[in-house]
ZASERO-491139 format. One record per residue (C-alpha): chain; residue in three letters; x, y negated, z. Coordinates in pm, 1 decimal, padded with zeros to 6 digits, m for minus. Layout:
<atoms>
  voba  kedren      east     north        up
     A     Ala         X         Y         Z
...
</atoms>
This chain:
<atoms>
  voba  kedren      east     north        up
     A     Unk   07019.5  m12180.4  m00545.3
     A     Unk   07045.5  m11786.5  m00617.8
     A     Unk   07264.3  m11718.0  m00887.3
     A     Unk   07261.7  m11358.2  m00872.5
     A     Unk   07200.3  m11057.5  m00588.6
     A     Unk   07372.6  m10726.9  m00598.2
     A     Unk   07292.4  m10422.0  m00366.7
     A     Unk   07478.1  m10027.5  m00390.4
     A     Unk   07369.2  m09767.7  m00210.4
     A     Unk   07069.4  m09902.8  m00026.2
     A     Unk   06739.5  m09697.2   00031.9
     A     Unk   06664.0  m09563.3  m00359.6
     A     Unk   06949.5  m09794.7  m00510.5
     A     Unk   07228.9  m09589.9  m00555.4
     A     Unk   07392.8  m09717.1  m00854.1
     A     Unk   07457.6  m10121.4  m00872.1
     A     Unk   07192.9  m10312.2  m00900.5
     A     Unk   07190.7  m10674.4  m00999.4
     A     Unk   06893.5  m10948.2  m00992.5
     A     Unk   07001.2  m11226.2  m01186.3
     A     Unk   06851.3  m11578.9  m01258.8
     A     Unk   07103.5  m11688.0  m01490.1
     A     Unk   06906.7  m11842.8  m01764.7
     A     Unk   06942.3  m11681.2  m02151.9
     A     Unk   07023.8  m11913.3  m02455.5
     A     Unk   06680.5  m11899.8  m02496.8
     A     Unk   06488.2  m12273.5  m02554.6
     A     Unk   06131.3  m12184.4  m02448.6
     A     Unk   06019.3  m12399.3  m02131.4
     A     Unk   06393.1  m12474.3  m02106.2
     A     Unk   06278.4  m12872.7  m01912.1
     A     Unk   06036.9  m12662.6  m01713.9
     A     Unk   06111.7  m12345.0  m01597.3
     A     Unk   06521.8  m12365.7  m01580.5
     A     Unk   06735.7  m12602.8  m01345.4
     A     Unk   07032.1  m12731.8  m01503.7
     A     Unk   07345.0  m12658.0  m01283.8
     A     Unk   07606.4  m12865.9  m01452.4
     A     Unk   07870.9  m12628.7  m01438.6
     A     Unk   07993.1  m12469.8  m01807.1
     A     Unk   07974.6  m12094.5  m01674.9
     A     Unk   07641.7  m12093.2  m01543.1
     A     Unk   07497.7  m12392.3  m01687.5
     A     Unk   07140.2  m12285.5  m01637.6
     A     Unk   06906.5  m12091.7  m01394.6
     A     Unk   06597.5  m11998.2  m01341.5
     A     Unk   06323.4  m12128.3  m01151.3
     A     Unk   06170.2  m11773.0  m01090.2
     A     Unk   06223.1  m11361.8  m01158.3
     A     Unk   05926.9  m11116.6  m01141.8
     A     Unk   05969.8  m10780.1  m01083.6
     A     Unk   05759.5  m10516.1  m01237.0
     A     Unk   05756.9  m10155.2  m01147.3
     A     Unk   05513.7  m09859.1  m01028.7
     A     Unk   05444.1  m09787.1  m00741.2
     A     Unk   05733.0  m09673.3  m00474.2
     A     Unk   05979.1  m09754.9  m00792.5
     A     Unk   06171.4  m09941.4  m00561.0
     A     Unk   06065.4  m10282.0  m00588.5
     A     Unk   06018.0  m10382.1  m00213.5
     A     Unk   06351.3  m10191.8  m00138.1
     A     Unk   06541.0  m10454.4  m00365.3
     A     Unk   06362.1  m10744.1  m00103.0
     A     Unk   06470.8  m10532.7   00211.9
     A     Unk   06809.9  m10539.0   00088.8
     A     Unk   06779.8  m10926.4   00133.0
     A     Unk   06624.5  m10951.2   00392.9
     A     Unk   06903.6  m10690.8   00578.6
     A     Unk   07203.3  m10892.3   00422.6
     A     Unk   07035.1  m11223.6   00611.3
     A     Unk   06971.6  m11050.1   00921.1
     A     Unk   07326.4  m10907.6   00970.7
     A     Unk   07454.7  m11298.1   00813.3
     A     Unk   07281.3  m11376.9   01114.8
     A     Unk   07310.3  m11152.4   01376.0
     A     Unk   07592.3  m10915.7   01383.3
     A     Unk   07733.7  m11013.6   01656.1
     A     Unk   07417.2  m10988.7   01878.9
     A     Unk   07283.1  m10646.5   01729.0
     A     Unk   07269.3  m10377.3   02025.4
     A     Unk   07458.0  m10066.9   01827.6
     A     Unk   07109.4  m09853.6   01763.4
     A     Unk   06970.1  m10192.2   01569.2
     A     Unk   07314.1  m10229.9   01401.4
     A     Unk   07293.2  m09865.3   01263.0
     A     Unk   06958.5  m09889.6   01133.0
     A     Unk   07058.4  m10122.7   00932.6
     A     Unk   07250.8  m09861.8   00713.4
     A     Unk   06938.9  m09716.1   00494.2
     A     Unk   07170.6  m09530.5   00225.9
     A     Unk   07047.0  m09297.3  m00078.4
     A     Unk   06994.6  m08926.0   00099.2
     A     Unk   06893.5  m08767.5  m00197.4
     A     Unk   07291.3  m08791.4  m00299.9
     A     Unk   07536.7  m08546.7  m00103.4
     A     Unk   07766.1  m08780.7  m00181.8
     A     Unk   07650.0  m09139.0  m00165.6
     A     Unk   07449.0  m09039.4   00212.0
     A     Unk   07773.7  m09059.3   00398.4
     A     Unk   07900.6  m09360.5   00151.7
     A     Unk   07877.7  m09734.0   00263.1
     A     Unk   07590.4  m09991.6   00138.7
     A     Unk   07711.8  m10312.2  m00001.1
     A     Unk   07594.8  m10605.8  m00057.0
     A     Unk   07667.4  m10915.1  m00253.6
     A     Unk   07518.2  m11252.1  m00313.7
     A     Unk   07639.4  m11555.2  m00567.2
     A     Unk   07484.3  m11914.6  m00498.9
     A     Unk   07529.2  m12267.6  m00559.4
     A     Unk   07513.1  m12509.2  m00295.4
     A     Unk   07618.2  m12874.2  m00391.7
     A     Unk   07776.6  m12812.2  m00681.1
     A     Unk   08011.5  m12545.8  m00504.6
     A     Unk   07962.9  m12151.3  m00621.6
     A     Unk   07984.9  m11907.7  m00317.3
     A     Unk   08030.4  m11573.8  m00381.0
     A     Unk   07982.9  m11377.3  m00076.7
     A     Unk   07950.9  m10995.2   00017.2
     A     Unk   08043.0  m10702.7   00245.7
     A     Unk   08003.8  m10283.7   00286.7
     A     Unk   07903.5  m10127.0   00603.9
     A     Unk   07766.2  m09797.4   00751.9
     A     Unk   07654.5  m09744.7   01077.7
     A     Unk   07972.1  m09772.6   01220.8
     A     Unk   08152.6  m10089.2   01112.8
     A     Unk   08224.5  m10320.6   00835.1
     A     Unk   08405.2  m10168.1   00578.6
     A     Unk   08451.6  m10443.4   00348.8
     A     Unk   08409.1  m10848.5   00378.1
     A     Unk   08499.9  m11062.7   00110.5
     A     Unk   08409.3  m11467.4   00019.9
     A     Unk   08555.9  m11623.6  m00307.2
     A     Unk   08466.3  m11985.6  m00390.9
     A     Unk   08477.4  m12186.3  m00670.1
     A     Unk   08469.3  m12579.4  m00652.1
     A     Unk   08641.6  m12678.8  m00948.9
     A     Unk   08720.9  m12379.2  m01245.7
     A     Unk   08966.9  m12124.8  m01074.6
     A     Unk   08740.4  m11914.1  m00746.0
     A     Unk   08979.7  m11957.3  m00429.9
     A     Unk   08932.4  m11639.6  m00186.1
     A     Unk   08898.0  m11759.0   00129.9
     A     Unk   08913.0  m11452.9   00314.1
     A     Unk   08913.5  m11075.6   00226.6
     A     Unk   08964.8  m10805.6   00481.9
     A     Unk   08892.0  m10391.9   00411.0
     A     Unk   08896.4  m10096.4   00672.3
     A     Unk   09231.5  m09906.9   00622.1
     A     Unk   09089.8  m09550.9   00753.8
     A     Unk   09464.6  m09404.9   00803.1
     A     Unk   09586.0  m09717.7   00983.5
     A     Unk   09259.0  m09762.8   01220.3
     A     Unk   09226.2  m10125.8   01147.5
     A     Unk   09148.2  m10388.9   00914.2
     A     Unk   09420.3  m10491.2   00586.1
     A     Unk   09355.0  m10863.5   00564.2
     A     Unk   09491.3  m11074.3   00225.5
     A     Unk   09601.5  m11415.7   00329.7
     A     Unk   09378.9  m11650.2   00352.9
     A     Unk   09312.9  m11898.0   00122.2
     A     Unk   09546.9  m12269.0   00167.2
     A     Unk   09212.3  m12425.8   00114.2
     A     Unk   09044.7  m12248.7   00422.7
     A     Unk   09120.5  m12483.3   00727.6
     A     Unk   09087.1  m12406.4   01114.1
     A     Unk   09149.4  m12162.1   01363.9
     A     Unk   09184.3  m11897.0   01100.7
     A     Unk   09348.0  m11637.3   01288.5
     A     Unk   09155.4  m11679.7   01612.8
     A     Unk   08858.0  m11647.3   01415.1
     A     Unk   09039.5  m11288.2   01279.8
     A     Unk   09126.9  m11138.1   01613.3
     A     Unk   08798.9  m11264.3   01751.0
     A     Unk   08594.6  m11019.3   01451.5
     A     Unk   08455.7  m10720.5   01583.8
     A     Unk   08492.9  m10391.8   01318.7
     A     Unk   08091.0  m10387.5   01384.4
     A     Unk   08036.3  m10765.0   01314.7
     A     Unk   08108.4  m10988.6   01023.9
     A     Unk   08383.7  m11241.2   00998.1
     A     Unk   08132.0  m11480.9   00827.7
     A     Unk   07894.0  m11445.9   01179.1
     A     Unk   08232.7  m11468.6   01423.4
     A     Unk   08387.6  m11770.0   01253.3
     A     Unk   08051.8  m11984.5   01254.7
     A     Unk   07992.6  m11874.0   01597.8
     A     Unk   08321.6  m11958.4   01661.8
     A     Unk   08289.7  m12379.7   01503.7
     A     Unk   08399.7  m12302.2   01180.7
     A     Unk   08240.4  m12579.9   00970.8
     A     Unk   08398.2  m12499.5   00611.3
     A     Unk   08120.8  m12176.2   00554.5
     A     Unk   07841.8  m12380.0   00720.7
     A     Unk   07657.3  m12429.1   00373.9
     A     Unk   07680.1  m12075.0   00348.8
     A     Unk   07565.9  m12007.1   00652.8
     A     Unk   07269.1  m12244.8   00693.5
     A     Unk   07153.0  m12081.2   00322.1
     A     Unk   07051.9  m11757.4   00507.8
     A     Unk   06935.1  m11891.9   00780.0
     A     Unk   06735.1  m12217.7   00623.7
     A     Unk   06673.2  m12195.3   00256.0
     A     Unk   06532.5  m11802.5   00223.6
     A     Unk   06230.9  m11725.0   00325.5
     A     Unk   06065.8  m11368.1   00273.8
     A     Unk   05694.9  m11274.2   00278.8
     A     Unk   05541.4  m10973.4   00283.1
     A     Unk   05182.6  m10925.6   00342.4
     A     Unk   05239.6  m10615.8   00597.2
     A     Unk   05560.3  m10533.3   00587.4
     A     Unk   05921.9  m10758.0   00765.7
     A     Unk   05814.3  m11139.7   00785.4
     A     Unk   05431.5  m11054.4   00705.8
     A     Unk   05329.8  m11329.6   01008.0
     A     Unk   05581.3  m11611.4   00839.2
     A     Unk   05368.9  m11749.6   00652.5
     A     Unk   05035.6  m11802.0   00804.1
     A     Unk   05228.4  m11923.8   01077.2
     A     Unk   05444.3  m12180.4   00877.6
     A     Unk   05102.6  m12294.2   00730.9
     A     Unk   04954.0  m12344.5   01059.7
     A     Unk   05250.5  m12494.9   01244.3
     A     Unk   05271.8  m12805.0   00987.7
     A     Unk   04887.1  m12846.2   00988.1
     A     Unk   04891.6  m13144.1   01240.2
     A     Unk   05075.6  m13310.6   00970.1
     A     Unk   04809.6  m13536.9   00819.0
     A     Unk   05050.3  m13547.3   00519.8
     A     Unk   05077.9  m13176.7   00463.4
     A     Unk   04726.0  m13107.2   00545.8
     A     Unk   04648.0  m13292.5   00280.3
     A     Unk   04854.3  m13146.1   00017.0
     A     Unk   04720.6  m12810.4   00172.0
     A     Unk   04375.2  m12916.1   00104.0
     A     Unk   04445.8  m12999.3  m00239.4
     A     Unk   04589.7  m12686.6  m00369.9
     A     Unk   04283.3  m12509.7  m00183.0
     A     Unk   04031.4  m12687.8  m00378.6
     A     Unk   04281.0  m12688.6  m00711.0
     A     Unk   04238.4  m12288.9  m00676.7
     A     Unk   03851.6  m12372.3  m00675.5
     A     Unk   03835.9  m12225.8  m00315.8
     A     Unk   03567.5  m12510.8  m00231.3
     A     Unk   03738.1  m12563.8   00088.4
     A     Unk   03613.3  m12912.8   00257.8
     A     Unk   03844.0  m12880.5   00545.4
     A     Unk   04070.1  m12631.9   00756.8
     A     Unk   04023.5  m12656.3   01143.3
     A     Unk   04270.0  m12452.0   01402.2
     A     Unk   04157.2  m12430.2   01760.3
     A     Unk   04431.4  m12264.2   01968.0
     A     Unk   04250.0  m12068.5   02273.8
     A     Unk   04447.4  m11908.8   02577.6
     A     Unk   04587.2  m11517.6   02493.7
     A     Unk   04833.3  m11259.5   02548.8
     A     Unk   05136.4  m11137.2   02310.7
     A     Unk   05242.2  m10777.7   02373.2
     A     Unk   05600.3  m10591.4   02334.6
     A     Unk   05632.1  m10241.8   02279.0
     A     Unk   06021.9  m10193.7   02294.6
     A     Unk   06168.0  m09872.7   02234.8
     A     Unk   06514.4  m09814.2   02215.6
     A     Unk   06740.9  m09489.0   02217.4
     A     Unk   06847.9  m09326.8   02523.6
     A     Unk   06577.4  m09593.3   02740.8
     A     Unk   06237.5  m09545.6   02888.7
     A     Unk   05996.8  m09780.4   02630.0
     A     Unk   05889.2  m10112.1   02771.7
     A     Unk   05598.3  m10257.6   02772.3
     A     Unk   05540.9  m10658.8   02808.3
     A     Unk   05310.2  m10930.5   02769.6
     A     Unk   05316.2  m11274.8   02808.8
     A     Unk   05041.4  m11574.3   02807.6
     A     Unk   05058.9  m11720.0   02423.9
     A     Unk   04825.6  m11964.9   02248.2
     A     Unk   04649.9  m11764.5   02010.4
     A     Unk   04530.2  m11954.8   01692.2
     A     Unk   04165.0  m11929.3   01549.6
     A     Unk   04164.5  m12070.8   01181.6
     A     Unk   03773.0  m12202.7   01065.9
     A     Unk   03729.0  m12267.0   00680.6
     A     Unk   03517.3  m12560.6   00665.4
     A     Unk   03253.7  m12556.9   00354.9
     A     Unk   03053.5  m12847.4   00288.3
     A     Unk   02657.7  m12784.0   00203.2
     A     Unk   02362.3  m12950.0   00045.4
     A     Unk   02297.4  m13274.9   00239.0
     A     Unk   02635.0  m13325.0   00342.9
     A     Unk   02619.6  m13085.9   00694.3
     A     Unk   02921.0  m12867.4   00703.0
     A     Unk   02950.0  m12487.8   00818.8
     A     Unk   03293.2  m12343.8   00934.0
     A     Unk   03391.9  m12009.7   00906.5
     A     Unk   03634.7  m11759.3   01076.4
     A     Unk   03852.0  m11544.3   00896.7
     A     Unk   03562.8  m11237.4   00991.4
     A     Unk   03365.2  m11424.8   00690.6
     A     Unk   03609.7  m11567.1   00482.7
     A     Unk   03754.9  m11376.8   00213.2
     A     Unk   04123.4  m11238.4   00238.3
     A     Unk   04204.5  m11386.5  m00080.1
     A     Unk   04143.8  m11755.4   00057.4
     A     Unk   04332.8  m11640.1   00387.1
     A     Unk   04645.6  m11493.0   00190.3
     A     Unk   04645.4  m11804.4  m00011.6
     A     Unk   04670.4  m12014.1   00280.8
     A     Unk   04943.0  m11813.9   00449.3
     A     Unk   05128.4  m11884.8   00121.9
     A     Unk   05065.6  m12241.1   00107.0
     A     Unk   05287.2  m12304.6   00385.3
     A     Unk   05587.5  m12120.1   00245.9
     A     Unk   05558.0  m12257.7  m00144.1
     A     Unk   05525.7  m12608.8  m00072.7
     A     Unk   05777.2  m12602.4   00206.9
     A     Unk   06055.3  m12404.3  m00082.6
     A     Unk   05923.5  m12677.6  m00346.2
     A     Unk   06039.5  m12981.1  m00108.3
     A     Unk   06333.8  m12794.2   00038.0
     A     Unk   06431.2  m12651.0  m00227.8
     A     Unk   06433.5  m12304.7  m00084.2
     A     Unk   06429.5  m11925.5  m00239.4
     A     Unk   06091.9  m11824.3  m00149.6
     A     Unk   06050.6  m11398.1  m00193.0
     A     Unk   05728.8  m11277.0  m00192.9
     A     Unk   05648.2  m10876.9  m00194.1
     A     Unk   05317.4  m10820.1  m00393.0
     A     Unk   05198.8  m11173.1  m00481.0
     A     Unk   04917.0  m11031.8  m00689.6
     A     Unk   04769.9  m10861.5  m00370.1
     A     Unk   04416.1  m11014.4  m00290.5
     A     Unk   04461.0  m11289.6  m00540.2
     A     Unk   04290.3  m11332.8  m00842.9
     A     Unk   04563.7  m11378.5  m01128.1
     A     Unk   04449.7  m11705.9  m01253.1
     A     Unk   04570.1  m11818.3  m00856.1
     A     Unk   04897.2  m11674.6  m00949.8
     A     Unk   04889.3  m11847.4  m01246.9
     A     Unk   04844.1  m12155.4  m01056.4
     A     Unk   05124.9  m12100.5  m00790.9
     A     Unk   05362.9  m12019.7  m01077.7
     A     Unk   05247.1  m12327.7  m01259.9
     A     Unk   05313.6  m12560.5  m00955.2
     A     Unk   05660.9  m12416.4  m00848.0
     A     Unk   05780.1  m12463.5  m01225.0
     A     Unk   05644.8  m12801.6  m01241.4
     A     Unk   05955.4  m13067.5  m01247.1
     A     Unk   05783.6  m13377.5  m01115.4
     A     Unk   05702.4  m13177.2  m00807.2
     A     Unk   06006.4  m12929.1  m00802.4
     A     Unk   06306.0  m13149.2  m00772.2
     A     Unk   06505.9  m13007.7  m00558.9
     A     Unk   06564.5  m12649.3  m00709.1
     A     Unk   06319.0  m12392.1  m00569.7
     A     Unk   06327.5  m12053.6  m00661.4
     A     Unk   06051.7  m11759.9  m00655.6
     A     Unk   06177.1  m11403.9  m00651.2
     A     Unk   05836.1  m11152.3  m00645.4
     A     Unk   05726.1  m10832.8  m00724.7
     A     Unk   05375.1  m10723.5  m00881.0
     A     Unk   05178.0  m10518.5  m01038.9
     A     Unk   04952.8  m10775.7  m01235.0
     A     Unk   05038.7  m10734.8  m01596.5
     A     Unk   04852.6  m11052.1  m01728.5
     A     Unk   05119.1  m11251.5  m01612.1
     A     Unk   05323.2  m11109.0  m01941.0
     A     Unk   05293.9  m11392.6  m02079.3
     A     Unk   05581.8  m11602.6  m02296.0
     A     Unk   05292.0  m11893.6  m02227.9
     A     Unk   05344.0  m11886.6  m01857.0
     A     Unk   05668.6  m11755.5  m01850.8
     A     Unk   06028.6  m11697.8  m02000.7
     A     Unk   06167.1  m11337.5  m02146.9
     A     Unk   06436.3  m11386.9  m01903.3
     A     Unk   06227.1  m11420.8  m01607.0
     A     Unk   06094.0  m11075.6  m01584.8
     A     Unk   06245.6  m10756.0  m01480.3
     A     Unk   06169.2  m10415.7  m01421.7
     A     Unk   06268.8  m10095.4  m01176.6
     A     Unk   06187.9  m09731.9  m01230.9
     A     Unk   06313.8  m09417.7  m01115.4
     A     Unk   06489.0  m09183.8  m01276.1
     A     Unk   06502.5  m08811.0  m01237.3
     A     Unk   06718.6  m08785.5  m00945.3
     A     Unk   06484.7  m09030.5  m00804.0
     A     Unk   06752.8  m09311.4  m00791.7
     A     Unk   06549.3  m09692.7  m00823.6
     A     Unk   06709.0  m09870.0  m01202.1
     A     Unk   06670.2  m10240.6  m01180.6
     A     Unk   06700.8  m10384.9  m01533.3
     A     Unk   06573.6  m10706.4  m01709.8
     A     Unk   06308.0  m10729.2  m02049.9
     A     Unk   06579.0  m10897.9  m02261.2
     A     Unk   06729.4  m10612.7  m02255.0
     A     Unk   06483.8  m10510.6  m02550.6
     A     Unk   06544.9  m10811.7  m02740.4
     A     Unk   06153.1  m10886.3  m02735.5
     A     Unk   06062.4  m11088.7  m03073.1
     A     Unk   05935.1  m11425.1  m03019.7
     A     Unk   05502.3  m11424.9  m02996.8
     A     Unk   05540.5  m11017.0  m02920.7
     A     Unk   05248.4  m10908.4  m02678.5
     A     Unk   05458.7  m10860.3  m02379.0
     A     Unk   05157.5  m10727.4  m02170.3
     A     Unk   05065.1  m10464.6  m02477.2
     A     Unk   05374.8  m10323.1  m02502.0
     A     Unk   05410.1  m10264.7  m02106.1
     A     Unk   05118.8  m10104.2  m02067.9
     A     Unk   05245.0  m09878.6  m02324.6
     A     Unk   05537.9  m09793.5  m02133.1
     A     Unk   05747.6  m09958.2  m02420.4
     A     Unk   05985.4  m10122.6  m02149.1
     A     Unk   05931.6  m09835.1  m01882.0
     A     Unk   05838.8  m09954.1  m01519.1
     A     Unk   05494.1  m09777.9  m01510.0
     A     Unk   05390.4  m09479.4  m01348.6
     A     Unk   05348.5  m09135.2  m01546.0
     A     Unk   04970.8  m09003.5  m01452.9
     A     Unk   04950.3  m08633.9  m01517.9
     A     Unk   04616.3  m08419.2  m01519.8
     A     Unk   04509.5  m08248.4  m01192.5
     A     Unk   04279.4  m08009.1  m01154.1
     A     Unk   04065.9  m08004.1  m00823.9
     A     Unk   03872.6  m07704.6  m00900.0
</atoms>
């Protein structure tokens, strides 16, 4: 589970910014919508944060951040340098912070064990690595290491007594460009596994067009031949009064192109023979016939909702942290409503799922639906620099009309519409 995330210095995020889904003292939905941690500092999460902000406030930037810690959890070692620089996306609107490093930092709980994990970079190398973690009271840092610019190499503190293995092959092995997190599990480490296999099992990102946009859909359709999850898929489709009698996928022979373009190379162009899949949305009529539709006559609110399917009932029984950019996009917020409902229902969420999103629908302001703690906000400020910060901040009363008082920029987060004249 995601205790908190921090990002510095990363695309309009100059200053710290922390998302956290450590639950208030607050009692409303307390059995519902927070998972009891049994641990006396953080006894309490979360089930789900929602972001609000206007548009290009920096919302989606907060999710890249993520999704570019997991991908360089992943694969730093593999990265070819040009991919490994891109990865550095810092503020350029700041003389200062453009040539700084971005870092990154997540807390989670795993088992009963807190990991806190993080590193800096630029497009050069790792500046900074760090994991402290805490299984009883006292953290215990397992290994810290920072770039020592007049030395040309890497101070390490010693490592922790309760950090077993081949410690110091593991060290020499670590690459400045690479982290010592990716080496060592390469490398058989078993301690940081947990760790590990939490970026690369138990987040999954969506965003409708942007990195990960095809996850879902695809996740939905790979577990269809399950009778079992069909099912289940079925009945959230006709819960959300979609009127859906059946889904059908027939897979018919295609081609998947490459366009590859890298630095310094000639682009390449590829394709390969793929199995392409063609979903039909089966409607029953009058008289019991049926008529199946493609997604050219279905709407894309039933499509997106299916491509989320997948993803929420997989986090529900995994227990994942499922991000999605935009929820509100093409579905109506009573469907929302509903997927909110169902991830912060306890008979069915028992294993400690999590929903981070962003959106723009403001009916979901709602202490009914939702707690104060569960909703945030980001807006720019004058040097254009994104300011994550959460509504309890304001000390909302209890019964205040959340979604009134938004709309009238009481909390910030909107965007400021000025007069234009076309003439």
């Amino acid at each position: 589970m995601l205790i908190e995330f921090k990002v510095q210095n990363f695309r309009s995020l100059r200053g710290e910014q922390v998302l956290s889904f450590v639950a208030s003292p607050d009692r409303a939905h307390l059995d519902t919508h927070c998972i009891d941690t049994g641990i006396k500092s953080v006894p309490r999460l979360t089930r789900a944060a929602v972001i609000y902000g206007a548009n290009a406030s920096g919302k989606s930037n907060l999710i890249f951040a993520l999704a570019t810690m997991r991908n360089m959890v992943l694969l730093s070692m593999a990265m070819p340098d040009a991919a490994r620089a891109e990865q550095h996306t810092p503020f350029r609107l700041d003389r200062a912070t453009s040539g700084e490093p971005t870092q990154l930092e997540v807390t989670i709980l795993l088992d009963g064990v807190r990991y806190q994990y993080g590193f800096s970079y630029d497009a050069q190398r790792i500046h900074d690595e760090w994991l402290v973690v805490y299984r009883k009271g006292k953290g215990q840092t397992w290994f810290d290491r920072s770039w020592n610019p007049k030395r040309g190499e890497y101070d390490w503190e010693p490592f922790s007594s309760y950090f077993t293995g081949t410690k110091e092959t593991w060290k020499q092995a670590t690459r400045p460009n690479a982290l010592f997190l990716t080496t060592a599990i390469q490398l058989n480490n078993e301690q940081m596994k947990p760790l590990w296999n939490w970026f690369s099992n138990e987040v999954s990102i969506l965003n409708w067009t942007g990195a990960g946009g095809g996850h879902g859909i695809g996740l939905t359709l790979q577990k269809l031949d399950d009778p079992a999850f069909k099912k289940r898929v079925l009945e959230v489709m006709r819960a959300a009064d979609l009127h859906i009698a059946d889904i059908e996928v027939e897979r018919v022979p295609g081609h998947q192109v490459e366009f590859k373009l890298e630095p310094g190379k000639p682009p390449e162009l590829s394709s390969r023979d793929q199995d392409v899949p063609i979903v039909k949305y089966v409607h029953q009529v009058e008289g019991g016939d049926s008529v199946a539709f493609d997604n050219r006559f279905e709407s894309l609110g039933t499509q997106r909702l299916l491509s989320y399917i997948g993803p929420v009932l997989d986090a529900i029984e995994n227990g994942k942290l499922l991000v999605i950019d935009e929820i509100d996009s093409s579905l109506h917020p009573m469907v929302v409503r509903f997927l909110l409902r169902l991830l912060h229902d306890p008979s069915a969420s028992t294993h400690g799922a999590q929903l981070w999103m962003t959106t723009h629908d403001s009916s979901l302001l709602d202490t009914d639906l939702l707690r104060r703690d569960q909703f945030w906000f980001v807006e720019k400020d004058r040097q254009q620099a994104s300011r994550l910060y959460p509504l309890t901040d304001f000390s909302p009363r209890k019964g205040e009309a959340l979604e009134k008082a938004y709309l009238r920029a009481r909390y910030g987060g909107v965007p400021y519409i000025s007069r234009v004249d076309l003439h």
